[in-house]
N, C-alpha and C positions, 0 to 999 in steps of 0.2 A: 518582532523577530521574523524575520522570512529566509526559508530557505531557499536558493537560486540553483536551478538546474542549464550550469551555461551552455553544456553543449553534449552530445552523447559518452561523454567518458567522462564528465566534472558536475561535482554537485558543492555550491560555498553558503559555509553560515557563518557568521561573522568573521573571523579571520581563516576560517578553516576549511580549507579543500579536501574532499575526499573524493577519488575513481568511484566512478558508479555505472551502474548498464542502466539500459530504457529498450523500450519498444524495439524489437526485431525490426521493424519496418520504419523507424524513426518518431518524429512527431509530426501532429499534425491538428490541424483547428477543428478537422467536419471528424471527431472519433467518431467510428463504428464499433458494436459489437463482434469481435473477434481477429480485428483488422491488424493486430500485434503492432498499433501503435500507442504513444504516450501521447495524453491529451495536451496541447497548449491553455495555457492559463494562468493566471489565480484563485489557488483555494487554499481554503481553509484544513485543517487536519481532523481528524478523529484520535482516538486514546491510542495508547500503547496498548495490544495485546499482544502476550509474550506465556511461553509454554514451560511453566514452573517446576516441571519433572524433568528439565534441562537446563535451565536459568532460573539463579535467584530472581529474585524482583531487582529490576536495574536501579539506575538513579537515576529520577525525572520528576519535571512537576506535570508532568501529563498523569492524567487517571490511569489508571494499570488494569486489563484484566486475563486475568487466567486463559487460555483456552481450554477448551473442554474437548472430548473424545467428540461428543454430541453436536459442535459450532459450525456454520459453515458460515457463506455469503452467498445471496441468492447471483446468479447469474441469467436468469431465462428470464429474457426480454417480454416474452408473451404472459408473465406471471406479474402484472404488475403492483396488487398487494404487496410483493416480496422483494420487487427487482432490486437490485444492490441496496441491499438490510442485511445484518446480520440473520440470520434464524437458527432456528435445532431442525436437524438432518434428519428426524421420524418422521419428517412429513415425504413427501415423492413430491418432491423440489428440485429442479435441476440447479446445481450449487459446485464452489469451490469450497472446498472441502478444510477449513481454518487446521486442525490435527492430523500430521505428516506424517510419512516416515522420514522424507528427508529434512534436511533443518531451515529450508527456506521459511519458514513461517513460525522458527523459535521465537522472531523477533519479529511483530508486524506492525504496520500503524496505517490503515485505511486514510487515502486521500479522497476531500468531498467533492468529489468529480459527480457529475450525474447524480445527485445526492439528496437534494432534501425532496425535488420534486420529479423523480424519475422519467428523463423519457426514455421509450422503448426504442431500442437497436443501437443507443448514442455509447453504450460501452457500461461496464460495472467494475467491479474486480480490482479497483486500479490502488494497489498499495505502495509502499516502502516497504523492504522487506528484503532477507538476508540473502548473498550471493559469496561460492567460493571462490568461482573461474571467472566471474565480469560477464556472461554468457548473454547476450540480448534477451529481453523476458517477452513475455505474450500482453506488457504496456506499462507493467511498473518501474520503478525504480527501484535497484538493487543496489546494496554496501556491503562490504562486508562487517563479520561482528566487531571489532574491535575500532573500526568507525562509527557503526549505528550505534554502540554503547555511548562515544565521547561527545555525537552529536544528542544523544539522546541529555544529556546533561545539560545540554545548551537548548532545549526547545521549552516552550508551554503553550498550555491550552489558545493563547492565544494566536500562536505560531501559524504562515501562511508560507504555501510553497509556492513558487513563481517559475512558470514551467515554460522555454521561451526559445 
């Protein structure tokens, strides 16, 4: 299963199109840290994390996990222990912060961009993740819920997004 992101307003997985946003600045192959764009590629996915004090648990065969009060995702390029990993926020870790107040991140699912073997300044952060207005993000890609729900049906672990 792959999902296709054809163009800055269209995301297709097998018969099904949904409107989506990307990167402010568009896409691009050489991602920077903070460059508010969406990396070109092929990757792979990471689990569903989803904020259960607002959503049941969806339907997916992706692993599911809670987020906590406590969860972030490291962002500081110069921390490379940490760089784009999930962690817990007690440490003084420069981080996005996974628990919101608004609802962008009821619904999240980390794309493995810059992932297993971190380089420094090539970008972190970069998810699927919930949008009301379509608004350009700071490099992910945004649906909204009642899309990321129908697609979330259609994905598994084995799932690659093709970002082009």
């Amino acid at each position: 299963m792959i999902i296709y992101i054809k163009n800055k307003h269209s995301l297709k997985i097998d018969d099904f199109y949904f409107k989506c946003s990307i990167g402010k600045n568009g896409l691009s192959k050489n991602k920077r840290e903070g460059d508010k764009k969406t990396p070109i590629g092929c990757f792979c996915i990471e689990k569903l994390y989803y904020r259960s004090d607002r959503i049941k648990k969806p339907l997916t065969k992706l692993k599911c996990v809670k987020i906590e009060k406590k969860m972030g995702w490291c962002d500081d390029p110069l921390d490379q222990k940490n760089y784009n990993k999930l962690i817990n926020l007690g440490k003084k870790i420069k981080c996005e912060k996974l628990y919101r107040q608004d609802h962008k991140y009821d619904l999240m699912i980390p794309i493995k961009y810059n992932y297993l073997k971190p380089v420094k300044f090539k970008g972190s952060c970069i998810f699927i993740h919930l949008t009301n207005d379509y608004k350009p993000t700071a490099g992910c890609i945004a649906l909204q819920k009642k899309d990321f729900l129908i697609m979330l049906k259609l994905l598994n672990k084995k799932t690659k997004i093709q970002i082009n």
